[in-house]
NUBA-643306 format. One line per 8 residues: number of its first residue (from 1); their letters; for each residue x, y, z of C-alpha. Coordinates in Angstrom, 3 decimals. Each point is the difference from the previous one (the first is absolute). Example, Ala and Ser with C-alpha at 12.3 -4.5 7.8 and 13.67 -1.06 7.14 Angstrom:
1 = as = 12.300/-4.500/7.800; 1.370/3.440/-0.660
***
This chain:
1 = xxxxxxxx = -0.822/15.310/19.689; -3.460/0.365/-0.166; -2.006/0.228/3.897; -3.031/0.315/-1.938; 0.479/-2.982/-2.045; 1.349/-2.150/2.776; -3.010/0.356/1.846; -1.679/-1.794/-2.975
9 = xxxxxxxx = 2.331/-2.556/-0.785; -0.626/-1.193/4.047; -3.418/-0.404/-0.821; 0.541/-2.418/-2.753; 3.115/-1.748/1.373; -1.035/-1.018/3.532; -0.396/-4.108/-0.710; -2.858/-1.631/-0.400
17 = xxxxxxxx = -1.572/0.590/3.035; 0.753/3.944/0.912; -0.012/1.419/-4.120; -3.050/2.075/-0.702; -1.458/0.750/-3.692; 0.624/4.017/-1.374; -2.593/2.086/0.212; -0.486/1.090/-4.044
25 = xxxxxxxx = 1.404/3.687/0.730; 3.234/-1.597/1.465; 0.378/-2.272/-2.706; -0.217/2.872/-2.415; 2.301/1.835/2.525; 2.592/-3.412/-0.095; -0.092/0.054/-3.438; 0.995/3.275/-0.855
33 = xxxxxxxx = 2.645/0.146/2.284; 1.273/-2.761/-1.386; -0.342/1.489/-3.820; 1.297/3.054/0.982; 3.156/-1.762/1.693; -0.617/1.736/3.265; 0.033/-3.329/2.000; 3.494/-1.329/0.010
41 = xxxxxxxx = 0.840/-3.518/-2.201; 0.251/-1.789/2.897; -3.455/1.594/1.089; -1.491/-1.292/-3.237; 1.535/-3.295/-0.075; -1.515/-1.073/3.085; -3.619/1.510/-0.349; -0.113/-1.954/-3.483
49 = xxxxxxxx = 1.249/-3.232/1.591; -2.663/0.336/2.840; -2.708/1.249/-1.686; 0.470/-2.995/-2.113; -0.094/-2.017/2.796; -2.752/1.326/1.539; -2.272/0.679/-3.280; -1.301/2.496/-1.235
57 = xxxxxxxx = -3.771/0.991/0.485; -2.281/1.424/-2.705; -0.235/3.752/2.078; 3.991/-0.421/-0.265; 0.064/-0.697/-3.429; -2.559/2.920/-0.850; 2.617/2.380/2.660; 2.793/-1.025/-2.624
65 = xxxxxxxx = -1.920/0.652/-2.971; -0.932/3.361/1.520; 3.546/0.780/-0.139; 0.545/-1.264/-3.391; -2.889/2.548/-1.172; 1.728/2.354/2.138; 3.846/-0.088/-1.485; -0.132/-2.224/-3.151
73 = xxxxxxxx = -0.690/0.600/-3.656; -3.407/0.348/-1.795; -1.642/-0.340/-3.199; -2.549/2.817/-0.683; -3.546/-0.625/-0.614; -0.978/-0.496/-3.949; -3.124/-0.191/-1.471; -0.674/-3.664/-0.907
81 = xxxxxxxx = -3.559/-1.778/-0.584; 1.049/-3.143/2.151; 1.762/-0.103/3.692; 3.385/-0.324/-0.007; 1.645/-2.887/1.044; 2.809/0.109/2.165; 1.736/-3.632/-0.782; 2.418/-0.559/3.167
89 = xxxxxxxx = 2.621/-2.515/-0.233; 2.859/-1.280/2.618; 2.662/2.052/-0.355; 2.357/-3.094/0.556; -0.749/-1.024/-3.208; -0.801/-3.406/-1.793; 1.819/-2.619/-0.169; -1.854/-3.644/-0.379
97 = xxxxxxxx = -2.931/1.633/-2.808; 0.221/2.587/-2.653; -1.881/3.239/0.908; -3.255/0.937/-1.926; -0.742/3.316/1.585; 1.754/1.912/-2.548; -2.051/-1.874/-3.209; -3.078/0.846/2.168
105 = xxxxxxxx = 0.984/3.337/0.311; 0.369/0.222/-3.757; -3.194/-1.571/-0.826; -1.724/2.178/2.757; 1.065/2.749/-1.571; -0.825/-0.985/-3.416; -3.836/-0.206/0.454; 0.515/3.723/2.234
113 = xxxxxxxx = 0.413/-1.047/3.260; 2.803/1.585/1.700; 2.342/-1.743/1.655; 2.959/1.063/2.654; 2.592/-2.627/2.088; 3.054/1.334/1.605; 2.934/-2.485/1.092; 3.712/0.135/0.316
121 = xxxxxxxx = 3.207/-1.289/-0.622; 0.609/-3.883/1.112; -0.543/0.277/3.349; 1.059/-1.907/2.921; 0.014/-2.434/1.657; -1.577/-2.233/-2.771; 1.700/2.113/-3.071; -2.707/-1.296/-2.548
129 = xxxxxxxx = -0.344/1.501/-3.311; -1.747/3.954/0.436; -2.687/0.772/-2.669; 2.919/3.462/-1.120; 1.981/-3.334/-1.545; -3.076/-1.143/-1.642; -1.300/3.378/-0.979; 3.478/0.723/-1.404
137 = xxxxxxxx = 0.504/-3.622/-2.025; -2.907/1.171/-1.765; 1.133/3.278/-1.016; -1.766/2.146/2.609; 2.833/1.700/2.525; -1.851/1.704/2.301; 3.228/0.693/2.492; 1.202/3.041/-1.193
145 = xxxxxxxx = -3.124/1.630/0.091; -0.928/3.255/1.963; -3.504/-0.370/1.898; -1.305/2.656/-2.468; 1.109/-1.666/-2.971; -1.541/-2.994/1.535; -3.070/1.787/0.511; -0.105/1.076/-3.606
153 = xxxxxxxx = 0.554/-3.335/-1.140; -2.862/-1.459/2.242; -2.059/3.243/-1.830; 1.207/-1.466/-3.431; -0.893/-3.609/0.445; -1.944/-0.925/2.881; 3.325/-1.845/1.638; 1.831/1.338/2.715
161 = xxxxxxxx = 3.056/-1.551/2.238; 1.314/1.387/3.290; 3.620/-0.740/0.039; 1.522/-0.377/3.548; 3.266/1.457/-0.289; -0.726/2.855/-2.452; -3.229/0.826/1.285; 0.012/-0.407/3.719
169 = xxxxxxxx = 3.561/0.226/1.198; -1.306/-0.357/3.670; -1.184/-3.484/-0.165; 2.807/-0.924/-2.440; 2.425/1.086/3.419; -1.822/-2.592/2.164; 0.843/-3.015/-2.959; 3.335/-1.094/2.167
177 = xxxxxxxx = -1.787/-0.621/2.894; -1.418/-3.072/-1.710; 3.163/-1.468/-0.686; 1.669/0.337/3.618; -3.225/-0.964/1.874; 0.006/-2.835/-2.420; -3.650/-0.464/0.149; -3.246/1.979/-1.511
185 = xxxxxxxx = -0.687/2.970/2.125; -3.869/1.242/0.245; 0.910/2.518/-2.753; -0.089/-2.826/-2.422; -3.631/-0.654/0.798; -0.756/3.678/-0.215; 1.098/-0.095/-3.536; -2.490/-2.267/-1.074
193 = xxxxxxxx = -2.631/2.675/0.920; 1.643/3.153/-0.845; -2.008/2.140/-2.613; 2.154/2.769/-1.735; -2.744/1.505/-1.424; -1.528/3.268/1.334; -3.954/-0.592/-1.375; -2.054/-2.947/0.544
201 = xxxxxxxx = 1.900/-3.063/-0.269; -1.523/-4.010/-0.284; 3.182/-1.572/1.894; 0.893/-3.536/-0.961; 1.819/-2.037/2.540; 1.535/-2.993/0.374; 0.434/-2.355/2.833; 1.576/-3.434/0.952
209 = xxxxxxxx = -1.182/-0.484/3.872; -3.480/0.548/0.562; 0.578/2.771/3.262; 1.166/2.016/-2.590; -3.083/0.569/-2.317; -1.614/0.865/3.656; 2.450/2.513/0.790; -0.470/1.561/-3.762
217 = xxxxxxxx = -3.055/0.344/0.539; -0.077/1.765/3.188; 2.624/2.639/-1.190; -1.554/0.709/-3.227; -3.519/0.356/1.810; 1.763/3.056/2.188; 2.022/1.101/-2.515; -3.489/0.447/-2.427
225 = xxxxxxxx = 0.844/-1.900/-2.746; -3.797/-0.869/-1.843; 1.055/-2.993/-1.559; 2.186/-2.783/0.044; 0.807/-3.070/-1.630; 2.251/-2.684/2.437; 1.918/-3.307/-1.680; 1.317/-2.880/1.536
233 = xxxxxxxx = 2.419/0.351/-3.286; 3.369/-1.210/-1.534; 2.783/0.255/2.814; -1.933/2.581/2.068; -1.295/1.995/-3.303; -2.986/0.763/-1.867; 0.615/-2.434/-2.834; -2.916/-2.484/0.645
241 = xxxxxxxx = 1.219/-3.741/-0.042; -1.175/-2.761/-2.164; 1.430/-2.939/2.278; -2.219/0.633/1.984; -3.333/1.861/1.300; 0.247/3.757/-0.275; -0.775/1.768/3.566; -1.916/3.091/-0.758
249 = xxxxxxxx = -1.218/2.463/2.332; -2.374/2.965/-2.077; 0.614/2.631/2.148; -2.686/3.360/0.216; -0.845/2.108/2.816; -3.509/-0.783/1.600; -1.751/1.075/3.342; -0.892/-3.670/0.844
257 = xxxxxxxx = -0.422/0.459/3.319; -3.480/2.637/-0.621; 2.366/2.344/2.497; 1.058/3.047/-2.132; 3.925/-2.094/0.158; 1.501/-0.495/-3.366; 2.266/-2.781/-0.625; 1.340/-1.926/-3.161
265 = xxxxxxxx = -2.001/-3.519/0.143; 1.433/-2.771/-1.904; -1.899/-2.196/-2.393; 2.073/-3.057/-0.291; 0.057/-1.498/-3.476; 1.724/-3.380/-0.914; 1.186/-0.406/-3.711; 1.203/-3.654/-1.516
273 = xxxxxxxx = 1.783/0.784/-3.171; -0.846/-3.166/-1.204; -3.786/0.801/-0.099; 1.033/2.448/-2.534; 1.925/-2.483/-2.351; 3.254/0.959/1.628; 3.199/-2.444/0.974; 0.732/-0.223/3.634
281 = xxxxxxxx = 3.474/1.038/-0.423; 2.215/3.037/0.556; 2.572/1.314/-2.258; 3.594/-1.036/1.612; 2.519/3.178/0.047; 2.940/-0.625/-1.611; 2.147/2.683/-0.644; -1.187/3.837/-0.129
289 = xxxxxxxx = 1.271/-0.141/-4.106; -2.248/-3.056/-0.213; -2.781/1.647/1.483; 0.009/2.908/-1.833; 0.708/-1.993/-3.361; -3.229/-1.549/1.235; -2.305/3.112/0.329; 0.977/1.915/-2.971
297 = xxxxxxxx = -0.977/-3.646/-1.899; -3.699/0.221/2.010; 0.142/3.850/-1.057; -0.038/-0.896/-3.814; -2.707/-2.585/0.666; 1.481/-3.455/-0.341; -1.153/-2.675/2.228; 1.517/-1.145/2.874
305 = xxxxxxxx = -0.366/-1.203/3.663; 1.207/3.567/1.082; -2.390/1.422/-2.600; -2.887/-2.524/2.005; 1.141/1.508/3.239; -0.327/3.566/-0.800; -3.050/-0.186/-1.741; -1.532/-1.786/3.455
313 = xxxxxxxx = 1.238/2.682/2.053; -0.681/2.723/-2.159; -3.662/-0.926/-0.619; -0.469/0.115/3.485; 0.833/3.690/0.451; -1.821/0.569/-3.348; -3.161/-1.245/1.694; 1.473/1.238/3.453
321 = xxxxxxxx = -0.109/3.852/-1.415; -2.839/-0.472/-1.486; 1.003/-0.036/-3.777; -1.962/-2.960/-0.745; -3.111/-0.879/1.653; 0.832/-3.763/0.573; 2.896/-2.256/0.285; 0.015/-2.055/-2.537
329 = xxxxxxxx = -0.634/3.434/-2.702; 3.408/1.120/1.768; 1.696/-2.898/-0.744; -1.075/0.415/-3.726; 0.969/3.563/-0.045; 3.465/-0.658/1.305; 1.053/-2.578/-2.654; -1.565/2.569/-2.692
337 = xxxxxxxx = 1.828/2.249/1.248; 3.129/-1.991/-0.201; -0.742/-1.497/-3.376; -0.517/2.961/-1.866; 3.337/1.715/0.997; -2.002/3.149/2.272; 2.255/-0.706/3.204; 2.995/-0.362/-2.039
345 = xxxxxxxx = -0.887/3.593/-1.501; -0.932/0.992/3.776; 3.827/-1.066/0.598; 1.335/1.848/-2.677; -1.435/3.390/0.901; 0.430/-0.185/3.606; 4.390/-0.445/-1.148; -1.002/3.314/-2.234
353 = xxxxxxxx = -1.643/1.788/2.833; 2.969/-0.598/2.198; 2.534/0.961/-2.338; -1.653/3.249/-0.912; -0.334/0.915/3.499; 3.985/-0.056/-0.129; 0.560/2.074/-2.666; 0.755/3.747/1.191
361 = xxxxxxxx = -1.251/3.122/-0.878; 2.739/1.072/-2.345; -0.039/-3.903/-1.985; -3.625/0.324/-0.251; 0.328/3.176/-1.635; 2.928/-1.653/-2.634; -2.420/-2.754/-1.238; -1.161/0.521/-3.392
369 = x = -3.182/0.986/-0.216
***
């Protein structure tokens, strides 16, 4: 058993009356001893319970993060003309909409914009469908990849993926917890703000509950981050909605206050994807073949509702990186894009990068020439 850990997990588990937030060193500390298994299960167990309970504060969240940075994987810096987005997604998957992140990522990376999500296996307690399953149904198995072939990958084409279990063993040790507690621990919300990228990262996050774009904000104002982008998305994602308004917050780091303090403001912006000739409706998940059968049809450029969906969200980010200059010539670019087969082709070398990558020494040397 851990004394030093105990101590904490009094702090957050003393009811509702006696508990007292972590400062963000001991969160950092709480984390890590919980990655490194030096707190005991039933340690762990009941600090992720009650710090659900209690909630997590934005000095907490930036604590965790710090240990994240700390123990977990990164993608090294490249050289790249536009930010690079990190696109985070709930790790407990999708289950009521099809995801558009990956399409995004694809047209992102297209135009030169580089691109990198991370994500696991389905996850507890909701067990939706990951973005690997996606990624996979269109060809693109990022699992079995090292970080370094990852890295070269994300060197290749712009598109990186941090893969949970492969890549950060640590955090893939914590996954049970989620089904015994039976309920989201604070981790979950850390994911949504987690940047695996060692240089300057824009972070995308999404949100459902409106305290949680707060607490984003707060922990990726101490933890530095320039730029963000928050989305009251699909099921707690960064897919923007068409049934109804999209919540926006434009994220940058400002001294507002005249007082030397830095701190990312947020510019809220409200899109109607109907004032952009768009239908007010979602595409309905299926099944994952479905899906899949669905995006590789968008990927060659025929119509579709899916096809409408992804080139709404897509423009966004277009305009959002600053590859277009306005909405609307976003918009345009994205269905170009589409139509004349260049994401499809984006699609087809990112499978060739990745199976390259695989090849050793010795059967690179037996290719013909």
């Amino acid at each position: 058993m851990s004394t030093a850990f105990r101590d904490l997990l009094k702090k957050v588990g003393s009811g509702p009356h006696t508990s007292k937030d972590l400062s963000r060193q001991e969160a950092a500390d709480a984390t890590r001893m919980m990655l490194l298994q030096e707190a005991t299960p039933a340690q762990i167990g009941a600090f992720m319970i009650a710090h659900r309970i209690k909630r997590p504060t934005g000095e907490e969240l930036a604590g965790m993060l710090d240990a994240y940075a700390e123990l977990g994987p990164k993608l090294q810096p490249i050289q790249t003309d536009y930010p690079v987005m990190v696109l985070c997604s709930p790790y407990d998957g999708r289950d009521r909409t099809v995801p558009l992140s990956p399409l995004t990522a694809l047209i992102l990376t297209t135009v030169g914009c580089p691109v990198v999500l991370h994500g696991g296996d389905r996850m507890p307690t909701k067990a939706g469908v990951p973005l690997i399953d996606i990624w996979c149904g269109l060809g693109v198995n990022w699992a079995p990849l090292t970080l370094d072939q990852a890295q070269r990958v994300f060197e290749q084409t712009r598109l990186g993926f941090v893969y949970l279990p492969t890549h950060f063993p640590l955090a893939q040790g914590l996954v049970p917890y989620r089904e015994q507690i039976g309920k989201r621990p604070p981790f979950a919300t850390l994911e949504l703000m987690w940047s695996p990228y060692a240089g300057d990262a824009h972070v995308v996050t999404g949100f459902v509950h409106p305290p949680t774009e707060e607490m984003t904000r707060h922990a990726l104002t101490l933890r530095g981050i320039n730029h963000c982008t928050t989305v009251k998305g699909l099921e707690g994602s960064c897919d923007l909605p068409r049934e109804r308004t999209a919540i926006i917050g434009l994220g940058h780091r400002s001294d507002s206050r005249g007082d030397g303090s830095v701190e990312i403001q947020i510019e809220r912006l409200h899109l109607h994807s109907r004032d952009y000739g768009f239908a007010n409706t979602n595409v309905a998940l299926d099944t994952t073949a479905t899906a899949i059968a669905q995006m590789l049809s968008v990927c060659q450029g025929q119509p579709s509702e899916l096809m409408a969906a992804v080139v709404w969200n897509s423009g966004f980010y277009l305009w959002r990186c600053g590859c277009s200059p306005t909405l609307e010539a976003a918009i345009a670019l994205a269905t170009e894009l589409l139509q004349q087969g260049q994401v499809l082709k984006t699609l087809e070398r990112l499978c060739r990068a990745i199976a390259a990558v695989q090849i050793s020494p010795r059967q690179e040397a037996q290719l013909p020439l």
